[in-house]
C-alpha distance (Angstrom), angle and dihedral (degrees) to the residues before:
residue distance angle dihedral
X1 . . .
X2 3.53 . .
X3 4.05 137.6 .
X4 3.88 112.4 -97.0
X5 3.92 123.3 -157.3
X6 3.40 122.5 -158.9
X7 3.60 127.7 -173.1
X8 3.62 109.6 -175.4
X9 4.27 117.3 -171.4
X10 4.13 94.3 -146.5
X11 3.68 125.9 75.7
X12 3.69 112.3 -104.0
X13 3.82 105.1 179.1
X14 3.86 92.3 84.3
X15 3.44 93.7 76.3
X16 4.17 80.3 -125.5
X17 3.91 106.4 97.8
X18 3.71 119.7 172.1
X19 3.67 131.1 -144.4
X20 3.64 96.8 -57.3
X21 3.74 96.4 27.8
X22 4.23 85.4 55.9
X23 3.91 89.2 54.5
X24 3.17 95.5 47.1
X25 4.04 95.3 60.1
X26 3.49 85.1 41.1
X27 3.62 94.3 59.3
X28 3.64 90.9 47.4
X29 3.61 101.0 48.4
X30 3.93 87.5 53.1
X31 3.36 97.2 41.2
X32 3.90 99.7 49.8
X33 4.20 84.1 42.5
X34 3.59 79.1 61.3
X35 3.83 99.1 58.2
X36 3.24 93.2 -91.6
X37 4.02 129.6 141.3
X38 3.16 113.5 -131.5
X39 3.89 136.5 -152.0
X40 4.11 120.5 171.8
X41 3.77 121.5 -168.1
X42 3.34 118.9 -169.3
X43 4.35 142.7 150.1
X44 3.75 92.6 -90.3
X45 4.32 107.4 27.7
X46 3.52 90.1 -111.3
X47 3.61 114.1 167.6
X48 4.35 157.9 176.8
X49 3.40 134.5 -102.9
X50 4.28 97.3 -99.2
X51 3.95 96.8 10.9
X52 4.06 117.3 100.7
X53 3.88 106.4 -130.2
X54 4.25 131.8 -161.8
X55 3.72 132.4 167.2
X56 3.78 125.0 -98.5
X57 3.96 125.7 -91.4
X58 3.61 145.0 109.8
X59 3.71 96.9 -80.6
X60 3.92 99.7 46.0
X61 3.76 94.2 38.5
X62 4.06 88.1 57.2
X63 3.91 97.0 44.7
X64 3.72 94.0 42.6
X65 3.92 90.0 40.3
X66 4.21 87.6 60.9
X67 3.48 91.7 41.6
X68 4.06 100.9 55.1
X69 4.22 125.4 63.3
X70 3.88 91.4 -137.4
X71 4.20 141.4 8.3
X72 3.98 131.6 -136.7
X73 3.97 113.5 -148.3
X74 3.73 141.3 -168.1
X75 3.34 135.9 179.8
X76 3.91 123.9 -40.1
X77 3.69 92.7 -13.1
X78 3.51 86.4 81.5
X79 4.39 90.3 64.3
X80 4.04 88.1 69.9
X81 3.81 82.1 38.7
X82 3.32 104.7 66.6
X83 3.66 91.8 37.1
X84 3.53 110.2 61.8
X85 4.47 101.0 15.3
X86 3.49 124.9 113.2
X87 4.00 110.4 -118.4
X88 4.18 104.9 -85.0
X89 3.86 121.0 145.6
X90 4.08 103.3 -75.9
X91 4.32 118.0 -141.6
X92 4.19 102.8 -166.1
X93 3.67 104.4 -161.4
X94 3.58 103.0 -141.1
X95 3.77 100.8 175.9
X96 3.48 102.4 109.3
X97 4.39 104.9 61.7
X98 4.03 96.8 -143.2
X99 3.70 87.4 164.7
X100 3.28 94.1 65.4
X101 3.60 104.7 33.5
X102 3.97 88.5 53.5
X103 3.68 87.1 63.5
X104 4.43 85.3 79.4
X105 4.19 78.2 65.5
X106 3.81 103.7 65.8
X107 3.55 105.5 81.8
X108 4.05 85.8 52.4
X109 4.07 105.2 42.2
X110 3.79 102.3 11.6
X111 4.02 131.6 -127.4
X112 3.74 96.0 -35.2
X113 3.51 96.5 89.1
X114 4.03 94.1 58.2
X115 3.29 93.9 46.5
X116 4.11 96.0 45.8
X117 4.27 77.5 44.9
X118 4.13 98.6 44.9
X119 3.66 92.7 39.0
X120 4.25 93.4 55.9
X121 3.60 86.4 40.7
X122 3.39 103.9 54.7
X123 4.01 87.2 39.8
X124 3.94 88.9 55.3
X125 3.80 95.5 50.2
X126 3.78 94.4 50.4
X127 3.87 93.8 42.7
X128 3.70 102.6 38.8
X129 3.90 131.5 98.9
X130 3.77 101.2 -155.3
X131 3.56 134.8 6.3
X132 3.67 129.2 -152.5
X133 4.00 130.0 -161.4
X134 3.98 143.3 169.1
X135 3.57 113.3 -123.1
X136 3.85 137.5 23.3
X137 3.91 82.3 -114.7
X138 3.52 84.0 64.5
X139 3.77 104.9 41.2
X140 4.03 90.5 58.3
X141 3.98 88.3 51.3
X142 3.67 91.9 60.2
X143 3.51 97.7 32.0
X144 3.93 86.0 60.2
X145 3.88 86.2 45.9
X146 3.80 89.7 47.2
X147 3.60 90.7 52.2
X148 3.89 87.7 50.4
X149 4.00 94.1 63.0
X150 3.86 98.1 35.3
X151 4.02 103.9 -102.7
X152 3.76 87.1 108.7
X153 4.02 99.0 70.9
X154 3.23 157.2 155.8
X155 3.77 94.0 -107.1
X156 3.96 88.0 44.3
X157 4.08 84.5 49.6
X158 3.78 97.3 47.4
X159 3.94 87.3 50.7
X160 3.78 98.3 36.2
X161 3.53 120.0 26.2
X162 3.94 92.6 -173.7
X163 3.58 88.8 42.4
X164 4.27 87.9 -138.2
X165 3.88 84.2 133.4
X166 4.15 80.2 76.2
X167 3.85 101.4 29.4
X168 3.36 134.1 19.7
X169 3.98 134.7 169.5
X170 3.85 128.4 -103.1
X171 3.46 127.7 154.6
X172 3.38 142.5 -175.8
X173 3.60 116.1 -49.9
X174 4.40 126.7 -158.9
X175 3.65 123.1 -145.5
X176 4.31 126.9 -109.9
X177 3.30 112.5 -46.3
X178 3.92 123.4 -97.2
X179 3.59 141.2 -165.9
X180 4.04 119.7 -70.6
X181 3.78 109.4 -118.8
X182 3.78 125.1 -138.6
X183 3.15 111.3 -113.1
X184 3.99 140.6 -148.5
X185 4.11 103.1 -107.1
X186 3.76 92.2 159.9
X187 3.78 89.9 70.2
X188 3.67 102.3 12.4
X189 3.71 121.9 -161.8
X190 4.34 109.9 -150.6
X191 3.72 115.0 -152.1
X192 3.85 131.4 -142.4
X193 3.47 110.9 160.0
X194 3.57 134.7 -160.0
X195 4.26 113.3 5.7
X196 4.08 113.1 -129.9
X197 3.67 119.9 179.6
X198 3.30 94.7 -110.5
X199 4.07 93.6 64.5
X200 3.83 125.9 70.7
X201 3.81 108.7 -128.3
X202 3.92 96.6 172.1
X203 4.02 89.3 61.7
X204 3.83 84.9 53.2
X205 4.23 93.4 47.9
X206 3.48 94.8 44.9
X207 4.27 86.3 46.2
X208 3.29 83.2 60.7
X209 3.62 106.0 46.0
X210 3.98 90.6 56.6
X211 3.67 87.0 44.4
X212 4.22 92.3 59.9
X213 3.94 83.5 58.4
X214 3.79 82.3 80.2
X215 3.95 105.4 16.4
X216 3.97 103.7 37.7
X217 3.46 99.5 -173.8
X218 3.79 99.3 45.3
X219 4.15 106.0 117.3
X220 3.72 133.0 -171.5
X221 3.87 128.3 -129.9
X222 3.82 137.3 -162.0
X223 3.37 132.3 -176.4
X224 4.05 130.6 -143.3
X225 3.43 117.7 -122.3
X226 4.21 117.2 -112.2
X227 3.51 90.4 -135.9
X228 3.55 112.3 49.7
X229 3.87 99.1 150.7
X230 3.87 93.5 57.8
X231 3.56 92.0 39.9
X232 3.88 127.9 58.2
X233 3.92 112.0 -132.5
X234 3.80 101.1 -170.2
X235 3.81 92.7 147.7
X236 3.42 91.8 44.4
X237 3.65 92.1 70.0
X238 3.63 95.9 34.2
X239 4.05 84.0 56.6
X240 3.72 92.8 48.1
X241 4.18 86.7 55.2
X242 3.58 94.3 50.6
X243 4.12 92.8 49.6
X244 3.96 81.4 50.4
X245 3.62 93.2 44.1
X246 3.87 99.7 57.6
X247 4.00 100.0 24.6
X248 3.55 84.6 -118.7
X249 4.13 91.0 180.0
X250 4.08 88.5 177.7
X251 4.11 95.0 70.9
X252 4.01 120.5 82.0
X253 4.01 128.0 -167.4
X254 3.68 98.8 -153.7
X255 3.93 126.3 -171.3
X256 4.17 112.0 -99.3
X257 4.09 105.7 -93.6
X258 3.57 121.0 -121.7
X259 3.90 110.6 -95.9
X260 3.74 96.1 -119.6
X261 4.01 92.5 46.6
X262 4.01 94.5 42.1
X263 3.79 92.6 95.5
X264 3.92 88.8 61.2
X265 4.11 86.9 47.9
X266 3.60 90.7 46.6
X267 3.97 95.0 56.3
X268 3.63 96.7 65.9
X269 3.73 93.1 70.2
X270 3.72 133.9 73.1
X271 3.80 101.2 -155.8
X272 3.38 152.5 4.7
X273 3.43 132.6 -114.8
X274 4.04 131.9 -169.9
X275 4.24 126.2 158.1
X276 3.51 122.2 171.0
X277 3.73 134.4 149.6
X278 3.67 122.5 -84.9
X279 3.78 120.0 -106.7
X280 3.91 153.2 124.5
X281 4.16 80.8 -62.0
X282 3.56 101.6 52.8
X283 4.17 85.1 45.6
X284 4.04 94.2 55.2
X285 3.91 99.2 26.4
X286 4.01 126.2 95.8
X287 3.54 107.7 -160.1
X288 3.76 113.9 -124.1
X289 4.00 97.2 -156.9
X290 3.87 89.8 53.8
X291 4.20 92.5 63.3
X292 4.02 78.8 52.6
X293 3.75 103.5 48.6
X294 3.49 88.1 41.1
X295 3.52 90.3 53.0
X296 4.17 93.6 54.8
X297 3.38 97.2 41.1
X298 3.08 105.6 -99.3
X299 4.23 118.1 155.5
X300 4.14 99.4 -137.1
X301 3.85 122.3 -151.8
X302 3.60 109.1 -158.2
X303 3.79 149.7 178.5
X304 4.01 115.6 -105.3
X305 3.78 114.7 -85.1
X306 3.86 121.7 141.8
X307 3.81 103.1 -119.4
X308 4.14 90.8 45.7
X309 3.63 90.6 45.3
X310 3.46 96.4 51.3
X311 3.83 97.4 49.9
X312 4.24 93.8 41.3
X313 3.95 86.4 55.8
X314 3.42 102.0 35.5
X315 3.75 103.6 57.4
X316 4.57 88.8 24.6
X317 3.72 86.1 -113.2
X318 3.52 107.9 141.5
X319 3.71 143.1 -32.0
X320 3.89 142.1 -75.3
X321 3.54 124.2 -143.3
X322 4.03 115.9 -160.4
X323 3.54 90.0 -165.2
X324 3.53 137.2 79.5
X325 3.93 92.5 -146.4
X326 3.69 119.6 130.5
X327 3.92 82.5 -149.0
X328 3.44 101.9 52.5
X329 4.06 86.4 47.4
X330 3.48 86.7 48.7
X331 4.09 92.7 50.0
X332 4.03 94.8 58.1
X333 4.04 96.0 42.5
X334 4.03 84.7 55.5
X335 4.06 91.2 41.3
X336 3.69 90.2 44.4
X337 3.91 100.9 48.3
X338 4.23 96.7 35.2
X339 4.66 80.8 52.2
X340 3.15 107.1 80.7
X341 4.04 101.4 176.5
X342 3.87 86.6 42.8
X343 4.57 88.2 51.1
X344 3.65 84.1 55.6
X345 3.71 103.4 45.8
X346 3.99 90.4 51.5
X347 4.19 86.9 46.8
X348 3.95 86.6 55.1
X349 3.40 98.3 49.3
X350 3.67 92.5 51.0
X351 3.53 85.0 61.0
X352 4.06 91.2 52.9
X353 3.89 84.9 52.5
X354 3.92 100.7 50.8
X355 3.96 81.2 47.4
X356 3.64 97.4 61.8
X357 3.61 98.3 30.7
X358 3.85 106.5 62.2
X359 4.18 119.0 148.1
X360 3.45 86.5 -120.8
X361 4.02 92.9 59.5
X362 3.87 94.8 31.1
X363 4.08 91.4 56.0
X364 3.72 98.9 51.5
X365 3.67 96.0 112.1
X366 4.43 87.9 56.4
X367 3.87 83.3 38.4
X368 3.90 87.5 58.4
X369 3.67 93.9 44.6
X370 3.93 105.0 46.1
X371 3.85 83.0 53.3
X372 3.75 87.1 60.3
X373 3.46 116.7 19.5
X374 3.57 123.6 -172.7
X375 3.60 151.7 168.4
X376 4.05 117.7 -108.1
X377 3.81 99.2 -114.7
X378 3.92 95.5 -153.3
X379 3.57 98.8 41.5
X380 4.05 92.6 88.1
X381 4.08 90.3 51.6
X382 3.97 102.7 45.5
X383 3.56 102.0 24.4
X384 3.92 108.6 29.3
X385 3.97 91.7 39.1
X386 3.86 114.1 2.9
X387 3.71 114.0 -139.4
X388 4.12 96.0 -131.5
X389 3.85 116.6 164.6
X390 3.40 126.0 -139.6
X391 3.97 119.7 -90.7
X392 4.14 112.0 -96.0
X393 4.09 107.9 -97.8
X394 3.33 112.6 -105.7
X395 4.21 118.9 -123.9
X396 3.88 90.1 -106.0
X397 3.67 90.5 58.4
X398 3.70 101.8 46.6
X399 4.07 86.0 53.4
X400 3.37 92.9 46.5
X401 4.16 94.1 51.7
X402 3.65 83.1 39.0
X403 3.73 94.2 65.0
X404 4.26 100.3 38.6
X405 4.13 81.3 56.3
């Protein structure tokens, strides 16, 4: 098998990994179940159980870089990357749409963070081997980006009509399947989760608040997010006002649980609740926390985005909400906790999700490629140094070159 580097942007050491931090461990545990060695960088050293581990910078990215067959990427890790690795066969991870989540930051800390964003995305596309995503929504975005920066080709067409030798999908995966607690629906706690600025905690509070006008012991929890100096947590605060504002005694900010104790955390609530407006975000994104509810059994009611909707109908695991109504929120938590028969139809389909959505299943396509690493063989001509002809000469200027001869 071959030697695997992964260079992960989000601390890992903490034990509390993120989105992105959670994939990558993922992707390491499969991968080095596979055969695989493994190497993780990342800010902090953090490391698996059978995978070697170092921190990021120039001089362990280079010796780790000659010492490994192929590299997984995300985000602006992949800057320093480029800059100081040895050539090896580069996967960018593209699953997670930073570029376009960022955009919720502008009106706080200005155009710098598109252009840090648009500048390491563009440099990933053109220097990358293989790119994965999670959704078809998302494979035609970065196939039209692709296309924009050359990778996407004629030469990549005439080879591979689908072009999947250049991007393929993978999403988010959930670990082995485990027992479905029982759980309190007498005084039912709701969960949210972590607050990014692209969701809209005070339509979930006040959801909530109407909802205890039929359920009086139902409560609403958030968590706070591990990493607060990489990631901005304007709505956090904003949340933490409201709560103040009203006296609203029924909401809790709770610290982010360890990774490999969320599953107890997780079984003290009876649903799950996420609203956020609708937008180019919640059309690309995958959200992370609803592979892990899903996985404990927890029925979600959510805000309207395509990849959400599609897994909450599909496998009758939770509910969608086209408004952005705290009452109409508020209406399906109360119908979904007083229905019994209803409750446990959404808890068995979240079992007939986590069944068919494994990491080992949902990472075939990197599975396929570590096993075979290679070098995009067209990249160099369309990307590196287009092939453009020159513009037909007009009638005017043939006379006219005809005449100085």
């Amino acid at each position: 098998m071959t030697r695997v580097l992964l260079v992960c942007p989000e601390p890992l050491g903490h034990g509390q990994p993120a989105g992105v931090g959670i994939r990558f461990l993922e992707i390491a545990r499969v991968l080095r179940d596979n055969g695989h060695a493994v190497t993780i960088l990342s800010p902090d050293a953090g490391t698996l159980d059978g995978c070697k581990s170092d921190y990021i910078n120039p001089t362990t990215v280079t010796r780790h870089s000659a010492d490994n067959d192929v590299a997984v990427l995300q985000g602006h890790v992949a800057n320093g990357f480029f800059m100081d690795a040895k050539p090896i066969p580069t996967v960018i991870d593209l699953y997670d749409p930073f570029i376009v989540e960022n955009m919720h930051y502008f009106s706080t800390q200005g155009a710098g963070v598109f252009s840090h964003d648009h500048m390491t995305l563009m440099n990933s596309l053109v220097r990358g081997d293989f790119f994965l995503c999670a959704s078809e929504a998302q494979r035609f975005f970065y196939l039209g980006a692709l296309l924009s920066v050359g990778r996407l080709n004629p030469m990549l067409f005439d080879a591979d009509p689908r072009a999947e030798s250049l991007v393929r999908i993978a999403p988010f995966g959930v670990q082995p399947p485990r027992a479905v607690a029982t759980r309190d629906r007498d005084e039912p706690q709701v969960l949210f989760g972590g607050i990014y600025d692209w969701y809209d905690p005070i339509c979930a509070i006040e959801a909530i608040a109407i909802a205890r006008e039929s359920v009086g012991g139902i409560s609403l929890t958030f968590t706070t997010h591990p990493n607060p100096e990489i990631t901005p947590q304007g709505k956090l605060a904003e949340a933490m006002v409201h709560v103040e504002k009203r006296g609203y005694d029924f909401v809790r900010f709770e610290p982010w649980v360890a990774y490999e104790q969320r599953a107890e955390f997780f079984d003290r609530f009876a649903l799950a609740l996420l609203t956020f407006p609708r937008s180019l975000e919640t059309d690309l994104s995958m959200r992370t926390r609803i592979y892990d509810y899903l996985w404990c059994g927890l029925p979600v009611i959510s805000s309207s985005a395509p990849g959400t909707d599609e897994i909450l109908t599909k496998y009758h695991a939770g509910r969608v909400i086209a408004q952005d109504s705290p009452k109409a929120f508020a209406n399906e938590v109360v119908a979904l906790i007083l229905a019994h028969e209803t409750y446990y139809t959404m808890v068995r389909g979240t079992q007939q999700f986590v069944h068919e959505h494994q990491w080992e299943r949902t990472l075939g396509p990197l599975r396929e490629f570590c096993r075979a690493p290679k070098f995009d063989a067209t990249k160099e001509t369309f990307a590196a140094a287009p092939a453009i002809p020159d513009p037909p000469r007009s009638i005017l200027h043939r006379i006219k070159r005809r005449l100085r001869s």
